[in-house]
C-alpha positions as CSV (number, residue, x, y, z in Angstrom):
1,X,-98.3,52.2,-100.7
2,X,-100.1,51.9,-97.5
3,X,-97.3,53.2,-95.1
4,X,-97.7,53.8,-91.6
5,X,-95.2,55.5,-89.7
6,X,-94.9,54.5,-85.8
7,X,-93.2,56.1,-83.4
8,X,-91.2,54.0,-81.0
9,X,-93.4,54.0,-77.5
10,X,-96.3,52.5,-79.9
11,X,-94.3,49.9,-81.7
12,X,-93.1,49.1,-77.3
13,X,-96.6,49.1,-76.7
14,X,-97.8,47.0,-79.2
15,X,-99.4,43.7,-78.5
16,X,-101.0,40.3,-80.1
17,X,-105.4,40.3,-79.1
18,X,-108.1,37.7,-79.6
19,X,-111.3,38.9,-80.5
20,X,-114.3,36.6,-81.0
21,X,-116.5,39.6,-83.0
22,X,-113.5,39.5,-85.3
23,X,-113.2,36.0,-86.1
24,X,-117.1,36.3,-86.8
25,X,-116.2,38.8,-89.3
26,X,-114.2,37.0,-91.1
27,X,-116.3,34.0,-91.2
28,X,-119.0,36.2,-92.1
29,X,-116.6,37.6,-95.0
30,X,-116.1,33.6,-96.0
31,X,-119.3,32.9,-96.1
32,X,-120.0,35.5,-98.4
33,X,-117.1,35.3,-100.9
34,X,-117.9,31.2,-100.6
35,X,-114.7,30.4,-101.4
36,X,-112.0,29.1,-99.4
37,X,-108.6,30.3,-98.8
38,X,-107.4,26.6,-97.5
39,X,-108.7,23.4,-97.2
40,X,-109.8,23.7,-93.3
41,X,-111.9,26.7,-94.6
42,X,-113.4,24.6,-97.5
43,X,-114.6,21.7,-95.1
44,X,-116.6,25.0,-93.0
45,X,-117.7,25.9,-95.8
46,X,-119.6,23.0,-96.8
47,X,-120.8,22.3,-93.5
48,X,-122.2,26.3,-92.7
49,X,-122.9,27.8,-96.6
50,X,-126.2,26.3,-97.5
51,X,-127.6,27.7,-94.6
52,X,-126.1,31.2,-95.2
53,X,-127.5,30.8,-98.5
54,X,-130.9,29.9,-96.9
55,X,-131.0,33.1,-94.9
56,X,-130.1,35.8,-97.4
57,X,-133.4,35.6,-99.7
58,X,-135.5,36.5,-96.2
59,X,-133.6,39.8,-95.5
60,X,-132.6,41.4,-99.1
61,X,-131.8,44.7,-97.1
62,X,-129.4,43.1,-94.5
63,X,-127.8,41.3,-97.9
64,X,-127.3,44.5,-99.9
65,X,-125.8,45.8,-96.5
66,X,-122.8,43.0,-96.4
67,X,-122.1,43.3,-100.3
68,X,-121.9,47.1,-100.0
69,X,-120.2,47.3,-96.7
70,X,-117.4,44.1,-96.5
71,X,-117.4,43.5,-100.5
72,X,-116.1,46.4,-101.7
73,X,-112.3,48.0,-101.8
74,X,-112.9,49.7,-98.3
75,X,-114.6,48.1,-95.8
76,X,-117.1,50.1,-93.2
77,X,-115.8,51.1,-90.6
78,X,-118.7,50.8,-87.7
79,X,-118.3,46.6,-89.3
80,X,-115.1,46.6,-88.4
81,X,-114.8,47.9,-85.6
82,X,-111.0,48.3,-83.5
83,X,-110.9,45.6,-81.1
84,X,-110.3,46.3,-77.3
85,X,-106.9,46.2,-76.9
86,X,-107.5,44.9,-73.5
87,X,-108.8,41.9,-74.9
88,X,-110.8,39.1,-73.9
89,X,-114.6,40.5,-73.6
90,X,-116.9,38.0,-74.8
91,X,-118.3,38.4,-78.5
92,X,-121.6,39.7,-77.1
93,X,-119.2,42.2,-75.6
94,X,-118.1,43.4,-78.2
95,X,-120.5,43.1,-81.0
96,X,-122.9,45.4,-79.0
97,X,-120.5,48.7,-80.2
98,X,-122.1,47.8,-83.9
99,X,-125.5,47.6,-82.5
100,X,-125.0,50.8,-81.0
101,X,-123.6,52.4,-84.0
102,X,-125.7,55.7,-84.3
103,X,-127.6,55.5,-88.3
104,X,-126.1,58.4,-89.5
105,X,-122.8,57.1,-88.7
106,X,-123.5,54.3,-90.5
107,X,-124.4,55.6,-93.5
108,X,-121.5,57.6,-93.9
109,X,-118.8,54.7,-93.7
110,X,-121.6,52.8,-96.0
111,X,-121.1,56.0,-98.1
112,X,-117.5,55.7,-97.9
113,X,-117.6,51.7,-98.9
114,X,-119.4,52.3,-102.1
115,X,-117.9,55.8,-102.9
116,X,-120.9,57.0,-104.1
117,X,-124.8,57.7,-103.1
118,X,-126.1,55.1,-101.4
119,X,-129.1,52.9,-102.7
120,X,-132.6,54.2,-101.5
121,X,-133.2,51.2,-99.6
122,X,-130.1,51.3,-97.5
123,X,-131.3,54.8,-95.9
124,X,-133.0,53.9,-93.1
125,X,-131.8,53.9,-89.2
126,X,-131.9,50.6,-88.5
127,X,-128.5,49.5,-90.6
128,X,-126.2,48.6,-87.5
129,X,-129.1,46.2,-85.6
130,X,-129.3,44.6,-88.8
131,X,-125.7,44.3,-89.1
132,X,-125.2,42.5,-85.5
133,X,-128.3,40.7,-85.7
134,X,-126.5,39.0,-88.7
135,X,-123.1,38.8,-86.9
136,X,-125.0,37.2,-84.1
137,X,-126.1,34.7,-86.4
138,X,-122.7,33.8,-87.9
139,X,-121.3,33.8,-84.1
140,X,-124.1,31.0,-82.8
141,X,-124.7,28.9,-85.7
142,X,-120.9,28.8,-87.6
143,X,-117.9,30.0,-85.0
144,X,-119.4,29.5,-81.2
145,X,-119.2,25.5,-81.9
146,X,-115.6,25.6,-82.7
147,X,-114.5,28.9,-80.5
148,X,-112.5,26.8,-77.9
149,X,-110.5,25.0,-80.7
150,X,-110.2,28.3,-82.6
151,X,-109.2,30.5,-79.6
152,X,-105.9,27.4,-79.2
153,X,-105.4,28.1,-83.1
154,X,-104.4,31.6,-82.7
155,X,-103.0,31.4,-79.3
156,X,-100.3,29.1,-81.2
157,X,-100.1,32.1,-83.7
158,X,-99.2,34.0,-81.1
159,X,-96.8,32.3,-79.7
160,X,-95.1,31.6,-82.3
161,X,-95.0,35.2,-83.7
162,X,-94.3,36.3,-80.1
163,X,-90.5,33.9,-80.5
164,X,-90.2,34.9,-83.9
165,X,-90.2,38.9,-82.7
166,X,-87.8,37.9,-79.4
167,X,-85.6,36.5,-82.1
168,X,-85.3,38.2,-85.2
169,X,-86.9,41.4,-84.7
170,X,-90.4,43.0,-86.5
171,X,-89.3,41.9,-89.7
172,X,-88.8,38.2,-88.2
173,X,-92.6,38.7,-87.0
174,X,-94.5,41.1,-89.5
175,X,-93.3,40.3,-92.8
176,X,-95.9,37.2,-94.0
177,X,-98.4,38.3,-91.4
178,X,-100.5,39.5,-94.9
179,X,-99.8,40.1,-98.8
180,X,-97.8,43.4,-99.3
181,X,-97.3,44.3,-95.1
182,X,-93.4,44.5,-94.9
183,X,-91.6,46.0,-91.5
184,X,-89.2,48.6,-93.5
185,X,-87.9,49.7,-90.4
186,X,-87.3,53.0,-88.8
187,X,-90.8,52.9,-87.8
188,X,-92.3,52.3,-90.8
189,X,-94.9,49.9,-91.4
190,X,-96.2,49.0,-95.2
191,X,-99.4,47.7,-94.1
192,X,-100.6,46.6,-98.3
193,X,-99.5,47.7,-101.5
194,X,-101.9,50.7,-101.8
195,X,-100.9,54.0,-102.8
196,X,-102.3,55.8,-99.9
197,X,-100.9,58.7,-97.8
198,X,-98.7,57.8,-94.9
199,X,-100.3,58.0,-91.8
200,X,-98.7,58.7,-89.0
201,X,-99.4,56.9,-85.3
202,X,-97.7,58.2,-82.7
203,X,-98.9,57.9,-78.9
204,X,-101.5,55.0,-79.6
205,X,-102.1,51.2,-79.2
206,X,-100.8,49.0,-81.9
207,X,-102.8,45.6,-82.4
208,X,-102.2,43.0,-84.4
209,X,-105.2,40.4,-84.4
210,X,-105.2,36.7,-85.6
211,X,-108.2,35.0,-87.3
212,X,-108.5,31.4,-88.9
213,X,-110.2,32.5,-92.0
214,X,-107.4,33.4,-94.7
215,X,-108.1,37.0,-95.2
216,X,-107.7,40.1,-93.1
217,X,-108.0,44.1,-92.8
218,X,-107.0,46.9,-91.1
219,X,-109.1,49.3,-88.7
220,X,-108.6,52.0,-86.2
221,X,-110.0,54.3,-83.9
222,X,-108.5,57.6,-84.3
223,X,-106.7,58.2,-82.1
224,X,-106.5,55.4,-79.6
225,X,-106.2,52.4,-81.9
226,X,-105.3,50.9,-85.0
227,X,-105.3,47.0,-85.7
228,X,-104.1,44.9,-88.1
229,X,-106.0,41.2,-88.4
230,X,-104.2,38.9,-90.4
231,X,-104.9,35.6,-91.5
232,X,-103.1,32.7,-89.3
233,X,-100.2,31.0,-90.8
234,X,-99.6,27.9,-92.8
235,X,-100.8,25.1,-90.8
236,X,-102.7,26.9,-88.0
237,X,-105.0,27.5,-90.6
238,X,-105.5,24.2,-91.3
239,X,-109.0,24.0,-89.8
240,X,-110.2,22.6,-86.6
241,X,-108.2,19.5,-86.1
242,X,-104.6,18.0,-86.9
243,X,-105.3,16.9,-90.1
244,X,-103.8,13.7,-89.7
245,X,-104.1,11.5,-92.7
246,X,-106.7,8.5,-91.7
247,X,-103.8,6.0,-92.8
248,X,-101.5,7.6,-90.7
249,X,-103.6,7.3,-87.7
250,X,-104.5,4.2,-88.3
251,X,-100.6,3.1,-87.7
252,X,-99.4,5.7,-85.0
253,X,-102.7,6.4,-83.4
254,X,-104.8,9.3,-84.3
255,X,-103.5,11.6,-81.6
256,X,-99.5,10.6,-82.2
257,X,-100.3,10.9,-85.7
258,X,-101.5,14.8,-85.3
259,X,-98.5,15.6,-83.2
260,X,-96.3,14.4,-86.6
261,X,-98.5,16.0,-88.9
262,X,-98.5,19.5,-87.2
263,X,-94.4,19.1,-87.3
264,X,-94.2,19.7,-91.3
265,X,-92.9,23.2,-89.6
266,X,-90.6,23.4,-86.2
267,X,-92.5,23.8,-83.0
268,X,-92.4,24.3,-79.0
269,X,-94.2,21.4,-76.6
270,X,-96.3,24.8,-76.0
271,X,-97.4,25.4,-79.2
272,X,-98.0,21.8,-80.0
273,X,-100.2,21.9,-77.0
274,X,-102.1,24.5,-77.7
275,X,-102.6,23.0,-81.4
276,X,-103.7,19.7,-80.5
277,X,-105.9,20.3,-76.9
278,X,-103.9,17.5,-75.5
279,X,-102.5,17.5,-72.3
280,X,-98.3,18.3,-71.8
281,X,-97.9,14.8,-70.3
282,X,-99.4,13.1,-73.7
283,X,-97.6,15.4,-75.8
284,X,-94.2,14.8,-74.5
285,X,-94.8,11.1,-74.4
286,X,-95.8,11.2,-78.3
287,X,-92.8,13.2,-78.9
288,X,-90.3,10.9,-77.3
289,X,-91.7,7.8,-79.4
290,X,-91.4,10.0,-82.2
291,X,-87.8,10.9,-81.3
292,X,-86.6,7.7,-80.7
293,X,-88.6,6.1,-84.4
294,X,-86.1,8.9,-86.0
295,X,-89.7,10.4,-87.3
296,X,-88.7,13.6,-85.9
297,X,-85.5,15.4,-84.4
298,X,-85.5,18.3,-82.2
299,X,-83.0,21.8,-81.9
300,X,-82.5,24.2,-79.1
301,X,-83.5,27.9,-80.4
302,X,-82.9,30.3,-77.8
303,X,-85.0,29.3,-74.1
304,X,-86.7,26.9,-76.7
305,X,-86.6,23.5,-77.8
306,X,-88.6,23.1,-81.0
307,X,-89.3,19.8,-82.5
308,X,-89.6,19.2,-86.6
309,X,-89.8,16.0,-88.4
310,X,-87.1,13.8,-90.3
311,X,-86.7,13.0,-93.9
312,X,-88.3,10.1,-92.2
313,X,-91.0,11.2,-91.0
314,X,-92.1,13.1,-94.0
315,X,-91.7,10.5,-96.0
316,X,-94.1,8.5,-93.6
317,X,-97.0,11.4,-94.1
318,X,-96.7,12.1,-97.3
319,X,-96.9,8.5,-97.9
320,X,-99.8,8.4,-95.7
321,X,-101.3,10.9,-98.0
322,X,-100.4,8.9,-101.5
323,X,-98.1,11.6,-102.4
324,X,-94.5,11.3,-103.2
325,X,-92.3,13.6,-100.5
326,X,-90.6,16.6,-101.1
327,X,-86.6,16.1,-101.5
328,X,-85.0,16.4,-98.2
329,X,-82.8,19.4,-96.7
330,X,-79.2,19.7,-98.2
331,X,-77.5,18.7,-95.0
332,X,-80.8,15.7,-94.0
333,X,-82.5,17.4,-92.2
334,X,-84.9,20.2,-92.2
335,X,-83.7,23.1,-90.2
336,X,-85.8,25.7,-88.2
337,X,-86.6,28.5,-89.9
């Protein structure tokens, strides 16, 4: 398996970054596969894949580059690069260390990617301009529209991942960040199910990096950094709104009706903030109402309060949604996790 053994001033110093280039990644990885991992990413999709499509046929060379180099079973490394683990640069930032890749270098990880010789028309110097003229692309024409409601996405991640590690630890936080990545503890970090040598990090910056597409990786830079970007979870993935069912909004009002969506899992005023783009003053107001319809309840975790809905109130969505609910909890309600 794909073990990594951290020693404890790394695991103290790890920390939770945003990085723009690698949300552009993983769109770009999307938009290649064309499928979608949820329905958020579907609705993208549709809305940014014919034009991918459209753009490929022009640059044969630059396509051959993204099959070989983020298709395969390794990805390259100078396309993935480590994020800052400052974080926060801009994506032009940050997608200038690809630009800069020197050729040579980037043939080798190519090399790497493939496991093999490389095809004749990928040797040539000009592989990582190629590379970030595409990322570029993907940046301006499919993620910089919806950046700001993104970057609140995984900012909620964050959050919540950051309460979940206050409360129950690095498994509590680590252990459905991505398939196979299990905190086994005594330092040691299953990263995927691959049988590959332990590595050993010790004096270095652990990352862990949120994106909205559903798939993720792991990178480093020997011996500074080593990241892990996961997928968000369940509903922050959910694309770039609520997700409120039109019925649903019709009766509560489209922004009430997002708050009680979004509570199918338990959350903070913060988090429900950060989710929605609505002000704290409109979110507690919606939150009351819902309290006092019985479409939601609330329970003190910790410093927290988080809010989840009622029997009630998923009956009311699910409704909304012409499906029949789920049964409720044993004891009526549904507890935090």
């Amino acid at each position: 398996m794909g073990l990594w053994q951290v020693n404890a001033d790394t695991v103290a110093g790890s920390r939770f970054v945003i990085s723009a280039l690698n949300e552009t990644i993983a769109s770009l990885v999307a938009l290649q596969r064309a499928t979608a991992a949820h329905p958020g990413e579907h609705a993208w999709l549709s809305a940014h894949l014919p034009a991918y499509r459209e753009r490929l046929p022009d640059d044969p060379v630059t396509a051959l580059l993204v099959r070989v180099g983020l298709m395969g079973s390794w990805n390259a490394d100078f396309l993935t690069p480590t994020p800052f683990a400052e974080g926060g640069p801009s994506f032009a930032d940050e997608v200038i260390r690809i630009r800069e890749t020197p050729p040579d270098a980037a043939r080798a990880d190519l090399t790497v990617s493939l496991n093999g010789p490389l095809p004749s028309v990928l040797d040539r110097p000009d592989l990582p301009s190629r590379a970030a003229d595409l990322l570029e692309w993907v940046w301006t024409e499919a993620v910089r529209p919806y950046w700001p409601r993104r970057r609140r996405l995984l900012e909620a991640d964050i959050l919540a991942r950051t309460r979940q590690l206050g409360e129950g630890g690095w498994a509590a936080a680590l252990d459905d960040m991505r398939p196979g990545m299990r905190w086994l503890g005594d330092g040691r970090l299953r990263i995927n199910m691959y049988d590959h040598p332990p590595r050993v990090i010790s004096g270095a910056q652990l990352l862990f990096v949120p994106v909205t597409p559903g798939r993720g990786w792991v990178s480093w830079e020997e011996p500074h950094r080593y990241a892990v970007v996961y997928p968000c979870a369940g509903v922050l993935a959910d694309g770039d709104g609520p997700g409120a069912p039109q019925a649903l909004g019709r009766l509560l009002g489209p922004a009430r009706a997002g708050v009680l969506t979004l509570l199918a899992s338990p959350k903070s005023t913060t988090q429900l903030v950060a989710l929605t783009g609505q002000g704290l003053g409109s979110v507690g107001r919606h939150l009351r109402i819902l309290l006092d319809a019985g479409l939601m309840t609330r329970r003190r975790t910790g410093r927290s309060v988080l809010y989840y809905r009622t029997p009630a109130g998923d009956t009311l969505v699910t409704a909304s949604r012409g499906r029949r609910p789920d049964g409720p909890a044993s004891d009526g309600e549904r507890p935090p996790p």
